[in-house]
C-alpha positions, 0 to 999 in steps of 0.5 A, a space after each residue: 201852058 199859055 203863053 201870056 204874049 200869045 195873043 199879042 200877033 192880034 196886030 194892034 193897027 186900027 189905032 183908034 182911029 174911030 176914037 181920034 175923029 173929029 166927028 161929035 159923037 152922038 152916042 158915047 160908051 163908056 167901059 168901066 173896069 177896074 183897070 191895071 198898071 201898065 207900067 211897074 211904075 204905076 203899081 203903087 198908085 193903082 194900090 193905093 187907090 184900090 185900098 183907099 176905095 171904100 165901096 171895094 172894102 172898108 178898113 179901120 182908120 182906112 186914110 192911114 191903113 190903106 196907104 200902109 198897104 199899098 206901100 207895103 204890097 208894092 215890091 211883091 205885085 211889081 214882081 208879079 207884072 215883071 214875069 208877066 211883060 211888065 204891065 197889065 194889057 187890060 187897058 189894050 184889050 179894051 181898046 180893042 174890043 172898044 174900037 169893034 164894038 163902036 165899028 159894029 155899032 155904026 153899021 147896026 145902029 145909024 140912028 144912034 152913030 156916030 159911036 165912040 168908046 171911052 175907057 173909064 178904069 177904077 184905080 188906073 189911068 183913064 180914069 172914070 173921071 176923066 172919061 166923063 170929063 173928055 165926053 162933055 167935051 166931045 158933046 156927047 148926047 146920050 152916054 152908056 155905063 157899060 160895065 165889063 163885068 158881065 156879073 154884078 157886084 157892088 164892089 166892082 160895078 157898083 164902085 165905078 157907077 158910084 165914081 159917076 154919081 159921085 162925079 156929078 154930085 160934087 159939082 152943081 150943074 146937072 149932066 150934059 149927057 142922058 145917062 143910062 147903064 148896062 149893068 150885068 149881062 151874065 147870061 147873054 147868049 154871045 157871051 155864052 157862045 164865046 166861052 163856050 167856044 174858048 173851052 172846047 177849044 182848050 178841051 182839044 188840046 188835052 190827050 185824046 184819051 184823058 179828054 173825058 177824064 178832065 175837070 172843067 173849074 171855072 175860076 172867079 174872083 171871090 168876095 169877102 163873106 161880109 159882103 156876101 152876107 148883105 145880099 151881093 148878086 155876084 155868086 148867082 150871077 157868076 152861077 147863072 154863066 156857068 149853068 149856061 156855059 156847061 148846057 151849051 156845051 152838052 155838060 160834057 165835062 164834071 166841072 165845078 165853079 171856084 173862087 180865087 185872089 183871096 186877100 187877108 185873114 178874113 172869110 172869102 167865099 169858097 171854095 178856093 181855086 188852089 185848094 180845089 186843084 190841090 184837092 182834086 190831085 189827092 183823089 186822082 183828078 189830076 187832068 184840070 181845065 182852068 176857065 176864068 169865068 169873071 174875066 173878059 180880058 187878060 190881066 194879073 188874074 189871068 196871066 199870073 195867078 191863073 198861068 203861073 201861080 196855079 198851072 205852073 207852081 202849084 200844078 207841079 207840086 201836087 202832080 197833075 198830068 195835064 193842066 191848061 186855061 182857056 183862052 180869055 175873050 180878049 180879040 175874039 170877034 164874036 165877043 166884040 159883037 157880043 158888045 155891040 149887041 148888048 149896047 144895040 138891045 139896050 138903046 132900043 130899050 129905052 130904059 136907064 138901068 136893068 129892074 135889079 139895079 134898082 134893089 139895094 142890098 137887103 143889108 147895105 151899109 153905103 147910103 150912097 149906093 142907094 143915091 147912085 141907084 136913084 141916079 140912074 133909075 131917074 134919068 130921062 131919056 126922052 
């Protein structure tokens, strides 16, 4: 099965220089994410902040609640990233995909370079905040949200676009910067080619005779039905990348989409990646391709629940022969042009937000989704 540090020989030695230049940047691209802790240290922060977001979910008495939670779930998700390297590498990842994207961009684009990235994490340092804060400082003219979610959803997307409206709400003179968005790309065809590539890969590895006997799953993180129910984009959106995945790949495998890291006694939307697996066994599947389909870099999901949870524990238990997951996108350079061509395609659209942003949920409850949507339909980029 992987090797969470495999990819760790991708020698980290750019050392952001694009990123510590004095040169103002003209265009600045901030990519949001929800982050993760680098250190076990930081675990209870990074809950804390999760439980207490009220666009990722809502509890009762959330101000006491959340923080219960957090305090409570610590010790059991700081033995998690203890078997993983002691942190998330989702902050290094990103790094690395900033610093190709910005590289590709200066040559592909001139008239919009200089090009700098900036993390902008949910619940995790850098925050959003503070990545704005750093973008005024640096001069930057025309700003791009860039979400590393390539499916949308309001309680990942639509959060950290509301961190920014929320931002700029709170203080009383108006944005230095043009903002515009890159909301979702679920079907962009590099993103296609990209996990593609990663499952054929995987595929070769399976014996030559069970090769075609293997069930591709591919494994998102699942939603409450609560939100569902109010008209998210996210389960079409997952769907749409997994059509075109599996037509890119001829539909050489049977496959299945499935949903992972339900949390609490609440409906989610299903089916359940443990529960497939376990499913699959009982009637004799017992060769299975893993494919986090959500996710464009490493981090918990992936390297805990998805390598160990799932691939080691559960897959010995119920028998499997032969269980892999393909590789995240991670350093792989024909993402980082993915990045770069999305940023590019966008620029020269001149457009602040994709049509869909526009349209709320059909049943939202967040009056200030609505607000963040008005923020960025209503920019002026001219």
């Amino acid at each position: 099965f992987l090797n969470p540090n495999k990819n760790k020989s991708f020698l980290y030695v750019t050392s952001l220089r694009r990123n510590l230049c004095d040169t103002k940047p003209k265009t600045g691209i901030l990519m949001l994410n929800m982050g993760g802790p680098e250190k076990l240290e930081d675990v209870h922060d990074f809950l804390l902040r999760l439980f207490m977001d009220t666009d990722l979910m809502k509890l009762p008495v959330q101000n006491k609640l959340g923080p219960f939670i957090a305090k409570r779930r610590t010790p059991k998700i700081q033995e998690q990233y203890s078997k993983i390297g002691g942190g998330s590498p989702i902050k290094h990842w990103t790094s690395m995909q900033g610093e190709g994207m910005v590289k590709l961009l200066d040559e592909m684009s001139p008239e919009t370079a200089p090009h700098k990235f900036y993390i902008g994490f949910r619940y995790v340092n850098p925050l959003t905040e503070e990545a704005i804060e750093e973008m005024e400082k640096d001069g930057v003219e025309r700003a791009v949200a860039f979400t590393q979610y390539p499916q949308y959803s309001c309680s990942t997307t639509g959060s950290s676009l509301n961190a920014i409206y929320r931002y700029y709400s709170n203080r009383a003179d108006r944005p230095k910067m043009r903002w515009s968005v890159i909301d979702r790309w679920p079907t962009h065809p590099l993103l296609v080619e990209c996990f593609a590539e990663h499952v054929s890969n995987e595929l070769l590895k399976f014996p030559e005779e069970k090769r075609d006997d293997v069930v591709i799953l591919f494994s998102a993180h699942s939603l409450p039905m609560a939100v569902v129910n109010r008209g998210d984009p996210y389960p079409q959106e997952v769907g749409a990348t997994v059509q075109r995945v599996m037509e890119k790949l001829g539909h050489c495998n049977p496959y299945r989409l499935v949903w992972q890291s339900r949390v609490g006694p609440m409906p989610w939307l299903g089916p359940q990646t443990d529960e497939v697996i376990k499913g699959l066994c009982e009637r004799g599947k017992k060769n299975i391709l893993l494919v986090p389909i959500a996710f464009t870099s490493d981090h918990i999901e992936t390297l805990h629940e998805l390598d160990i949870e799932y691939g080691q524990v559960l897959g010995e238990e119920c028998g499997v022969e032969n269980i892999r997951r393909a590789e995240s996108l991670n350093g792989n350079p024909l993402f980082m042009k993915a990045l770069a061509d999305l940023v590019q395609s966008h620029l020269k659209s001149n457009e602040p937000c994709s049509r869909q942003l526009t349209l709320r949920c059909p049943l939202c409850t967040n009056p200030t989704c609505g607000q963040t949507k008005a923020f960025f339909a209503n920019q002026k980029l001219s």
